[in-house]
Phi, psi and omega in degrees: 000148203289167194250314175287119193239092173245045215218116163320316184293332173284329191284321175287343171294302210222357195298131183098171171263014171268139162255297149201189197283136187265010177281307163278329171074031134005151139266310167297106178334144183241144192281116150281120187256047180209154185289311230227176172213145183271127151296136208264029120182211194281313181324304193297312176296324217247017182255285186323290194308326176312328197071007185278336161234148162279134184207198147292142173219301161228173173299313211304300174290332163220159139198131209304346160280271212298025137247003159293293169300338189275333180312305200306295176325324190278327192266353168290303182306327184108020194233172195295328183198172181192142154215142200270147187255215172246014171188167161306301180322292177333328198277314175285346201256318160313319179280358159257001168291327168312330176260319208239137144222215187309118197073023169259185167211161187239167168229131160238146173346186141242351191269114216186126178304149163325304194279308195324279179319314194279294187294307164315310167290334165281318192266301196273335177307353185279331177264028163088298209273137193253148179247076172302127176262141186199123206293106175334321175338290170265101179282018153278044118300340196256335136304339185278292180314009165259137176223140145024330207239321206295096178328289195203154148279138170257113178227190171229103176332294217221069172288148155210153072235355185276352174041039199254135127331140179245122185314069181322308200276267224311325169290284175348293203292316189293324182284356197247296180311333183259022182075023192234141177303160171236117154250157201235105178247147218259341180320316158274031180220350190331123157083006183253003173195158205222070169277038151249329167314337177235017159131315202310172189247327159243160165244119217228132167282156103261094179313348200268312203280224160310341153314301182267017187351044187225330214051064168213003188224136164261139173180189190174166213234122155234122203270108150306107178284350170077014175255022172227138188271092184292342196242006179314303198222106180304332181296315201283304189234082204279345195292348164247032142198045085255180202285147194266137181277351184274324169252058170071044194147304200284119189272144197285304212283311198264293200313325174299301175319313154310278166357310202226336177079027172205192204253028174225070168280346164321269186314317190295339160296329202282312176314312207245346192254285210270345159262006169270325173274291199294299215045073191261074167233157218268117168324146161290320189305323192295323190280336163307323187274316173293344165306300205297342188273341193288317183327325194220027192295306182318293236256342164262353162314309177292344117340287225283340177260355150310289174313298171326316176291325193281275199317291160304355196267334154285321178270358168241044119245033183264144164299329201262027188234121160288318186197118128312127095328094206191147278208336192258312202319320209290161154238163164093198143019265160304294183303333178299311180298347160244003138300294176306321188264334177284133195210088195105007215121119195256059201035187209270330172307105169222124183241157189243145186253115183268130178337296172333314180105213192261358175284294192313306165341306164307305192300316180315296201299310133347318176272007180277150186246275219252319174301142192269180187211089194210135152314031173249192148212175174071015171274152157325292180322121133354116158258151157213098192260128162266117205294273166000284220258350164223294212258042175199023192256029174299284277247143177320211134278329172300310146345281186297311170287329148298344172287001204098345216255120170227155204335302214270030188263122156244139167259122191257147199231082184298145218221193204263346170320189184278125181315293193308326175281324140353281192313320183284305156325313189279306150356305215263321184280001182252346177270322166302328165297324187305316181275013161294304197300278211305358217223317179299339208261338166275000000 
């Protein structure tokens, strides 16, 4: 078999250097079940702590099922290094402690998972970092919000509940000039988009979702594309070029690239700084199970958008639906952008507006049969949600129209089952709410 592996479904498979366990010769990443690791001397220990060789030291910060997965992640993604946490939200929230601290700011979308907004507007402000928000339509927007201070870009691929593909290469490129990174998170798009590939400089998971693709595991992830230049301008990104007092010193930017011979002072910061203090870390038994779902990630992606496309193609000729929400929907702009950025498939997400208002919602939701009713996304299963009442209901009223959430928005998370059985659910919950609707409202 060819040594170059760029084809996802193989890359989720054989992505990284394990092969197999070399004590036992496993095929299967075997779960290390241990806090600590023995040192081959003193010498040996105080070279680890030191950063001068990289190794195991503790769980909290490595451990070899979880380098097994991050390795597999980065070359699925295309990036240099990665490292995994204990949720997404971890994920997000490292990656602007990573950038940023008290009196810096980041500019973000607004089209934004819910806790997301509620972790930027709430959370960090508290900690001194301010979060400018800048509407994705016009990515000179996101140019208009830069000062001195300005950290980072934030988006999201495939946000919902607005499902607008986010201009990736046009934010990069307005962000390059001033030296500030794009991060990107990536969670509803795995293997149907690649945003490093259009600039961005990290790609940030929730790993609970498609990846792990069961609803059974929680974790999250962040990929060093190992393409962006901490030290071009010091001023811009002073947390890689000066010295940290926690390690002797150590300047970020220039000491991994001496170390390691490559371009991932992101991850190696985020690893030794901000999960050796937080210790947000991903169990080995959790990097085990997201191994097993990453293994086949390629192939229900491609279900899962299969399906998804029949299910709109059913809900914009239903009498009782006003508008589908779905990613091929937009015109114009917007649809272009998930053509240029969408690759296989415009996912699994679909959300719909029901005649009804917002009693309809409610009642569709109750009369689904086979659709789970759960706060996830990225399950095998059919989902279904009212986003307003729950996983955006942190959120204001200004909040919620700007995310997209208005009463009558349901979100549907199309799951892997038989297309015909999909249809009949949903089919059979859009005729019972209507006459539900019909019977409260008379």
């Amino acid at each position: 078999m060819s040594t170059k592996r760029e084809n996802p479904e193989t890359i989720a498979i054989h992505g990284g250097d394990y092969r197999s366990d070399p004590t036992t010769k496993a095929v299967a990443v075997p779960i290390y079940r241990t806090t600590s690791y023995q040192f081959d001397s003193t010498e040996h220990a105080a070279n680890l702590f030191a950063l001068k060789e990289f190794g195991n030291i503790y769980t909290r910060i490595m451990n070899p099922t979880n380098d097994a997965l991050e390795k597999r992640l980065a070359a699925l993604e295309g990036g240099l290094a990665c490292l995994t946490v204990s949720s997404g939200q971890t994920a997000s929230a490292f990656a602007i402690l990573n950038v940023a601290k008290a009196g810096d700011n980041i500019i973000s979308s607004t089209d934004l998972y819910g806790g997301t907004v509620s972790l930027f507007t709430h959370t960090l402000s508290k900690l001194g970092i301010e979060v400018r928000y800048a509407d994705p339509a016009d990515p000179k927007n996101f140019e208009k919000a830069v000062d001195d201070k300005t950290r980072a870009f934030y988006g999201e691929t495939l946000p919902n509940p607005y499902l607008r593909v986010f201009p990736i290469k046009e934010v990069s490129d307005i962000g390059r000039k001033y030296n500030i990174p794009l991060i990107m998170d990536n969670t509803a798009a795995p293997v149907l988009c690649k945003p490093l590939e259009h600039g961005a400089a990290v790609v940030v998971y929730s790993l609970t979702k498609y990846i792990g693709g069961h609803g059974t595991v929680v974790g999250g992830a962040l990929v060093d594309g190992g393409n962006f230049d901490w030290t071009t301008d010091p001023k811009r990104q002073p947390l890689f070029n000066e010295p940290d007092a926690s390690y002797g010193g150590a300047i970020w930017g220039k000491t991994v690239p001496e170390l390691t011979g490559a371009n991932v002072a992101f991850a190696v910061r985020a690893r030794v700084v901000l999960l050796r203090d937080l210790g947000a870390a991903l169990a080995p038994d959790n990097a085990f199970g997201l191994i097993q779902g990453l293994e086949t990630v390629a192939l229900r992606m491609k279900q899962h958008c299969s399906n998804a496309e029949k299910v709109v193609n059913f809900l914009t000729k239903h009498n009782e639906v006003s508008r589908v929400i779905y990613p091929n929907q937009y015109k114009g702009e917007i649809g272009n952008r998930a053509k240029k950025y969408l690759s296989g498939g415009n996912g699994a997400l679909v959300g719909i507006e029901l005649k009804g208002g917002i009693e309809a919602g409610k009642k569709f939701i109750e009369a689904l049969k086979m659709f789970y009713h759960v706060a996830n996304i990225g399950d095998a299963r059919s989902l279904a949600i009212h986003p307003a009442t729950t996983t955006h209901s942190q959120l204001n009223e200004e909040e919620l129209l700007a995310s997209g959430v208005t009463p009558g928005y349901v979100r549907l998370c199309i799951g892997l089952e038989h297309i015909d059985d999909i249809i009949e659910d949903l089919e059979q919950a859009l005729s019972r709410s209507s006459k539900e609707t019909l019977k409260a409202v008379s």
